[in-house]
C-alpha positions as CSV (number, residue, x, y, z in Angstrom):
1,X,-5.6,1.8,34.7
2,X,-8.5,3.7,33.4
3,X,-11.9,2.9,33.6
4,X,-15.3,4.7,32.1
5,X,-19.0,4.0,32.3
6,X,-21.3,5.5,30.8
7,X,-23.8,5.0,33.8
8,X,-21.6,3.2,37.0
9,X,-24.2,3.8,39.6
10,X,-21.8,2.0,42.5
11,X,-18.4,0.7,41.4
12,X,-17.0,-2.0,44.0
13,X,-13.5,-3.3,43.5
14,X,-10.7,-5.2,45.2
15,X,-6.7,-3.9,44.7
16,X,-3.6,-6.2,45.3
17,X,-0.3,-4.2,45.1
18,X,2.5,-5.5,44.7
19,X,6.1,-4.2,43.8
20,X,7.1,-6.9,41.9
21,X,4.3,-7.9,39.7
22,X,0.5,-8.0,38.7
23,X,0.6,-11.7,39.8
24,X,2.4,-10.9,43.5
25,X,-0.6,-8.5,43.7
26,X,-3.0,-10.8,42.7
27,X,-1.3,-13.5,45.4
28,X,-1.4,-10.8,47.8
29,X,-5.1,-9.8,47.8
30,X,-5.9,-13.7,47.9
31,X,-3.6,-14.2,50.7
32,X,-4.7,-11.6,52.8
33,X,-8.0,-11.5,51.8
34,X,-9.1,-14.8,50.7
35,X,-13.1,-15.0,51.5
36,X,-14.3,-11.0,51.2
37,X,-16.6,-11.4,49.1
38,X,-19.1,-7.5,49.2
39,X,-22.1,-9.1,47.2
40,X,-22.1,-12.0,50.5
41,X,-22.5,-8.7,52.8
42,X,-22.2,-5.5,52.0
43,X,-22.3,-4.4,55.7
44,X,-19.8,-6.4,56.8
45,X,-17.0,-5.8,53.8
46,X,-17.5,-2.2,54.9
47,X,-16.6,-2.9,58.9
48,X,-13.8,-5.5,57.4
49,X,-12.5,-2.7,55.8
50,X,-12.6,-0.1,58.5
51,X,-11.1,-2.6,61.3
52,X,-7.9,-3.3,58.3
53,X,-7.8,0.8,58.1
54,X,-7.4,1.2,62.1
C-alpha cells in the first residue's frame, strides 16, 4: 500500500495482518481490538498500545 498527502499533519491508522487474507486481517484487528477507538482518547490508545508492545 502506498499512501500520499499533500499536507498529512498526523496520520493515525489501525493494521490487521493476516496470512491468509485482507478479510482474516480485518477479523483479526476487530477481534483483538474491538473498541480502540484514538479520536475517544488519544492518551489512552497510546498507553493501550505500549502495554500490547511489552
Amino acid at each position: 500500500m502506498y499512501l500520499q498527502f499533500n499536507n498529512p499533519g498526523e496520520v493515525i491508522t489501525k493494521v490487521g495482518i493476516s496470512a491468509v487474507s485482507a478479510e482474516g486481517a480485518l477479523k483479526n484487528l476487530d477481534a483483538e481490538v474491538p473498541d480502540f477507538d484514538f479520536k475517544k482518547d488519544p492518551e489512552g490508545s497510546q498507553s493501550y498500545l505500549e502495554r500490547r508492545i511489552e
